[in-house]
C-alpha positions as CSV (number, residue, x, y, z in Angstrom):
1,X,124.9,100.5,89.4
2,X,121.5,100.8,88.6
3,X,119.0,97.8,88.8
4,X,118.1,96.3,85.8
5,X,114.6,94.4,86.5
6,X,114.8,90.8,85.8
7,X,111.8,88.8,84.1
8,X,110.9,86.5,86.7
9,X,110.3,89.5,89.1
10,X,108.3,90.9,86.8
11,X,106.5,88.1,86.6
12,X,105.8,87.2,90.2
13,X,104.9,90.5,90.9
14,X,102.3,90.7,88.2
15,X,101.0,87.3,89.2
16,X,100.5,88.6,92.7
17,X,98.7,91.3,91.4
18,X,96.6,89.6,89.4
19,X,95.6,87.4,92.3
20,X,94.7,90.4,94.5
21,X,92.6,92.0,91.6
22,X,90.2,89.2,91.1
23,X,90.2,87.9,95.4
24,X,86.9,90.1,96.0
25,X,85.2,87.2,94.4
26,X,86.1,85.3,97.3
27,X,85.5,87.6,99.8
28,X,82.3,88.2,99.0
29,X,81.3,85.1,99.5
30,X,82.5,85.7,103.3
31,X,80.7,88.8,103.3
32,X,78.2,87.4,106.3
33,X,81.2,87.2,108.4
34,X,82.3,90.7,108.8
35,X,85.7,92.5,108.8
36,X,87.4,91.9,111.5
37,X,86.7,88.3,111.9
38,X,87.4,88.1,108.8
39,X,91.0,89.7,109.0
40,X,91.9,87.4,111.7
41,X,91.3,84.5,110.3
42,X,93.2,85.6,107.2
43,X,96.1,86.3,109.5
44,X,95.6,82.6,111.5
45,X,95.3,80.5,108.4
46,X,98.5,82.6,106.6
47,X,100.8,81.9,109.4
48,X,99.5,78.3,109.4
49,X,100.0,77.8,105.5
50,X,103.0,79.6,105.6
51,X,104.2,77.3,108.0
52,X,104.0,74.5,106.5
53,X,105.1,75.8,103.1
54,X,108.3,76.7,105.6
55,X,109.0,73.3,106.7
56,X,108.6,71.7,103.5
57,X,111.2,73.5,102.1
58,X,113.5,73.2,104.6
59,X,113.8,76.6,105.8
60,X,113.0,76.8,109.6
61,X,116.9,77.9,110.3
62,X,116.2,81.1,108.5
63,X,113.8,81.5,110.6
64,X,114.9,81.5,113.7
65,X,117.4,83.7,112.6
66,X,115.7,86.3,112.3
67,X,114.6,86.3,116.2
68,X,118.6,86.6,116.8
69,X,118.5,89.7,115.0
70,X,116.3,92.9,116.8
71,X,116.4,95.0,113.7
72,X,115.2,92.1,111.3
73,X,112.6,91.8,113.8
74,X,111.8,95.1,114.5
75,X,111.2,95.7,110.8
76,X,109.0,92.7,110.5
77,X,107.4,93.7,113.9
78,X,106.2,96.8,111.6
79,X,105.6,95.1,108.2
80,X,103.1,93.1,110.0
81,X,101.5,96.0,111.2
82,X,101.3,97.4,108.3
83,X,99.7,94.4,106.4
84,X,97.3,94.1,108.9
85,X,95.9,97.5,108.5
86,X,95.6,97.4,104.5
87,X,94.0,93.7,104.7
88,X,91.5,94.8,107.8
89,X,90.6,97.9,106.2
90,X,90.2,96.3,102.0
91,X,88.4,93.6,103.3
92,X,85.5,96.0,104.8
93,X,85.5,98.2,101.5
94,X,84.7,94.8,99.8
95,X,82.2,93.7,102.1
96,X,80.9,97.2,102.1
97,X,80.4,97.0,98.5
98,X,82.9,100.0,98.2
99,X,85.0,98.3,96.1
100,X,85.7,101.3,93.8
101,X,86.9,103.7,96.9
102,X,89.1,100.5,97.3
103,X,90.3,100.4,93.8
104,X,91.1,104.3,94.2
105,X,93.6,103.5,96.9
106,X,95.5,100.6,95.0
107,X,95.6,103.3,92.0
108,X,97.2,105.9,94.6
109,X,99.7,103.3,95.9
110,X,102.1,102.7,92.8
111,X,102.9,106.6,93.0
112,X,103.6,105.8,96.6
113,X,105.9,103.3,95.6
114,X,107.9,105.3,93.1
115,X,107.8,108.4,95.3
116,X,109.7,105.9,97.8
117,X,111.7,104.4,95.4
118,X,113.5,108.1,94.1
119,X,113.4,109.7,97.9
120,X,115.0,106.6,99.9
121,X,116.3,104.2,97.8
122,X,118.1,107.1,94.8
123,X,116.3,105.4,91.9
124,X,116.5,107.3,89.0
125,X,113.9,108.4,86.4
126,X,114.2,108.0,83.1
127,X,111.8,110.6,80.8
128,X,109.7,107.2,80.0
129,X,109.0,107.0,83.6
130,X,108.6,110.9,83.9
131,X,105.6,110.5,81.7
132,X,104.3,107.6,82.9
133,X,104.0,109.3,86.7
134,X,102.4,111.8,84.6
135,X,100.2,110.2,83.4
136,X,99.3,107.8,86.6
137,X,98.5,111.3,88.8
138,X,96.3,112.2,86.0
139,X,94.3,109.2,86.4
140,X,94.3,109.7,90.3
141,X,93.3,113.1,90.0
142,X,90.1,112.4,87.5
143,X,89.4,109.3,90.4
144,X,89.7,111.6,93.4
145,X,87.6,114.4,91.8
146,X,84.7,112.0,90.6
147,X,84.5,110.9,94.4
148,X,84.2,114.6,95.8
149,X,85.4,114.1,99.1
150,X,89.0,113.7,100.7
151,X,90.0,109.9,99.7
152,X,90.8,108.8,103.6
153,X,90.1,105.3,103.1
154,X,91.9,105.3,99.3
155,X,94.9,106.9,100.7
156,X,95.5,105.1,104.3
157,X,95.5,101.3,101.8
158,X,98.0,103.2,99.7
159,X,100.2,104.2,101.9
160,X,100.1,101.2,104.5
161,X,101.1,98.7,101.3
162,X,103.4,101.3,100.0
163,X,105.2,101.2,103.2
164,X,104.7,97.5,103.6
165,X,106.7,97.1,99.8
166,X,109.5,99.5,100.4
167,X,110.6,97.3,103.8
168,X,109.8,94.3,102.6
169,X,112.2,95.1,99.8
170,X,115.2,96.4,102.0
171,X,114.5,93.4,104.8
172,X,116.9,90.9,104.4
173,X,115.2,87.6,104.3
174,X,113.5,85.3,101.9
175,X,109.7,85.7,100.7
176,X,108.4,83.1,102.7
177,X,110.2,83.3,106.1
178,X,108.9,86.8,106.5
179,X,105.7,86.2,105.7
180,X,106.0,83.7,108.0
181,X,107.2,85.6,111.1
182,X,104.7,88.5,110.6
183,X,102.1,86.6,110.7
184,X,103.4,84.6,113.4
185,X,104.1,87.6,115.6
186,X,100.3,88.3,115.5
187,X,99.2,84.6,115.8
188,X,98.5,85.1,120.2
189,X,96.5,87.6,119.3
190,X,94.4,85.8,116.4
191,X,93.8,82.3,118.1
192,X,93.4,84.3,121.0
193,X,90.0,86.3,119.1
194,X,89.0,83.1,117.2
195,X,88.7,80.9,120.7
196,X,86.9,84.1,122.9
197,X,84.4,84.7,119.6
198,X,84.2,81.1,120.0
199,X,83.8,80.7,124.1
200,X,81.2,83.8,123.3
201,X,78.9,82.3,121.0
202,X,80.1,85.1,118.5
203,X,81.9,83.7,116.2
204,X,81.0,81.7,112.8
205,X,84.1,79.6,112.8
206,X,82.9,76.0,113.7
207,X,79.4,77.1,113.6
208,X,77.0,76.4,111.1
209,X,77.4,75.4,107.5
210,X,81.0,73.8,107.0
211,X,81.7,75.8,103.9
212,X,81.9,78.6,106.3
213,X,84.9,76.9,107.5
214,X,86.1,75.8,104.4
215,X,86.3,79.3,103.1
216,X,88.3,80.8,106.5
217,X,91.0,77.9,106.4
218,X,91.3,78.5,102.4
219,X,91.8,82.1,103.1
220,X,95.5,81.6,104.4
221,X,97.0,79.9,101.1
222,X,95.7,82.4,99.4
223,X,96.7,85.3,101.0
224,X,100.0,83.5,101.7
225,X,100.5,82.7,97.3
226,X,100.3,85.9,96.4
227,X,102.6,87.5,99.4
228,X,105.1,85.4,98.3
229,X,105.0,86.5,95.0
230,X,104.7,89.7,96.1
231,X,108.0,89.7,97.9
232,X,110.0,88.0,95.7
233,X,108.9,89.8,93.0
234,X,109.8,92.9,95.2
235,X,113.6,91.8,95.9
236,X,114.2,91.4,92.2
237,X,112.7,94.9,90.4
238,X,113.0,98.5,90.8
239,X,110.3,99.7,93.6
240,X,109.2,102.6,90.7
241,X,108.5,99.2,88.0
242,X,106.7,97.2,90.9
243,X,105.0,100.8,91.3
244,X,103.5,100.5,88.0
245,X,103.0,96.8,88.0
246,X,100.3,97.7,90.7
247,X,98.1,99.0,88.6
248,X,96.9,95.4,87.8
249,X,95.0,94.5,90.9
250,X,92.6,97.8,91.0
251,X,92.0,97.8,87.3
252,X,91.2,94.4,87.2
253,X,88.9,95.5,90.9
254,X,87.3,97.6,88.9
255,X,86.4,95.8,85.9
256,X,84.9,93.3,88.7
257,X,83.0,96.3,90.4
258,X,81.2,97.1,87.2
259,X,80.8,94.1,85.0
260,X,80.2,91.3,88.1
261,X,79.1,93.8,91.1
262,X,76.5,96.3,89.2
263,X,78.5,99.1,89.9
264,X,78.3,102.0,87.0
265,X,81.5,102.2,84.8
266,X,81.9,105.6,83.7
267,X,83.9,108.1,81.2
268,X,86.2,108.9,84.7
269,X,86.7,105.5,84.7
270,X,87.2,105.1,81.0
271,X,89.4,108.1,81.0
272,X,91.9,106.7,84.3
273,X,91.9,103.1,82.6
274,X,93.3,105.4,79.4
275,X,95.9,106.9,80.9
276,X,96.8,103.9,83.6
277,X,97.4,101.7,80.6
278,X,99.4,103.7,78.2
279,X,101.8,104.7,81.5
280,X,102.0,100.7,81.3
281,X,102.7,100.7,78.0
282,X,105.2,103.1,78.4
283,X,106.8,101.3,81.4
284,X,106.9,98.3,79.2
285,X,108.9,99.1,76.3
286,X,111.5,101.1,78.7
287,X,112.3,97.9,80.2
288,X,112.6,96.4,77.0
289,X,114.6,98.6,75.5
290,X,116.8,98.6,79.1
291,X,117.0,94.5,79.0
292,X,118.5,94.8,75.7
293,X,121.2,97.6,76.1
294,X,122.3,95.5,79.4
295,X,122.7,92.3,77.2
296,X,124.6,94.4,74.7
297,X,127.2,95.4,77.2
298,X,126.9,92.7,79.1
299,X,126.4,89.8,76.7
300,X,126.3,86.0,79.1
301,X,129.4,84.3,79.0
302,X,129.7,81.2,76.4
């Protein structure tokens, strides 16, 4: 039977998104840390905040659960991997002030996503959808030509997140929990960098202005909020919708590049935003439209 996308995934997802569009605010205001310190941290404070989200909710069986279970683990082993590389590797595009070779890769990843969603998972495409891919590749196509060179950097953040959705999505456990033991599977490594940077006089944790601090520790709830959203979100839509649905965060990157950042907004841009918005549109009234037959034949009972 096919998977009919229910409105609270929809929503988390798109709230998730929306988060991630507008974060490079914050991250910019990190910018004097650098990358990879940067990373870390954001991997430390997630597993921390995570945790205690975790225990508040009663959930720590669950979790150790999934350390009884080598395939589980396995595929979280890799998910964390994967999360890793796309946060490592968007933070230093933001810092970089190469936020728009960033928002390139987040435009690449939803056709990632569907591509995934119709090869391993046998989603099918309705002619709405058919158009709408249409229309998304157009929109990469007119962003990967204005660049002139070969995307590498656009195309390794889509493809590590793409990966990162599909097994989420087919990993059986709860949004939280494996958040919670990816980024705990890295945690020896990250309090292991944060005390040498510290032993080394290296670091800019504890050092210097406490807002510097401040900023590091904030950085784990929220890159643990919108995770969560992510992957519940994820569990409860088609991977081609959340495809689409990811459009959000690098339109709304962009629109930060240009209006808050200085950088020029052009007619490529003008012309992707175009065609990445009426593919939305598109998307949006084929779920209506679905929603609506399914209540037909289906009507709730009483």
């Amino acid at each position: 039977m096919t998977q009919i996308d229910s409105r609270a995934g929809v929503a988390y997802a798109a709230s998730a998104y929306i988060i991630w569009g507008i974060i490079p605010f914050y991250w910019r205001l990190l910018a004097h840390v650098g990358a990879l310190e940067l990373t870390v941290h954001r991997v430390l404070w997630c597993a921390v905040a995570v945790a205690g989200m975790v225990f508040l909710r009663g959930r720590w069986p669950a979790v150790r659960g999934v350390f009884a279970d080598r395939r589980l683990l396995a595929t979280l082993a890799l998910t964390s991997v994967l999360i890793s590389i796309n946060w490592g590797l968007y933070i230093w595009c933001v810092v970089s002030e190469q936020i728009v070779e960033a928002s390139l890769g987040y435009y690449i990843n939803p056709l990632v996503s569907i591509t995934l969603g119709v090869v391993l998972l046998g989603e099918r495409m309705s002619l709405q959808r058919k158009i709408a891919v249409g229309l998304a590749a157009v929109a990469v196509g007119v962003q990967t030509a204005a660049f002139g060179h070969f995307p590498a950097i656009a195309l390794t953040l889509a493809f590590s997140f793409g990966l990162y959705g599909y097994y989420r999505k087919i990993a059986n456990i709860g949004a939280l929990e494996g958040l919670l033991v990816e980024t705990a599977l890295l945690f020896p490594l990250t309090i292991g960098l944060v005390l040498y940077w510290g032993w080394q006089g290296t670091g800019h944790f504890l050092v210097g202005a406490g807002w510097t601090d401040l900023l590091l520790i904030g950085a784990g709830p929220l890159t643990a909020i919108p995770l969560a959203l992510f992957a519940a979100g994820a569990r409860r839509i088609r991977l081609s919708t959340l495809g689409f649905l990811q459009y959000l965060a690098p339109s709304l990157m962009l629109i930060l590049a240009t209006v808050f950042f200085g950088e020029a907004f052009t007619w490529i841009h003008a012309a992707s935003f175009g065609c990445v918005w009426f593919a939305l549109i598109l998307i949006a009234v084929e779920g209506r439209a679905a929603r609506l037959t399914w209540t037909r034949r289906f009507p709730p009972a009483g």
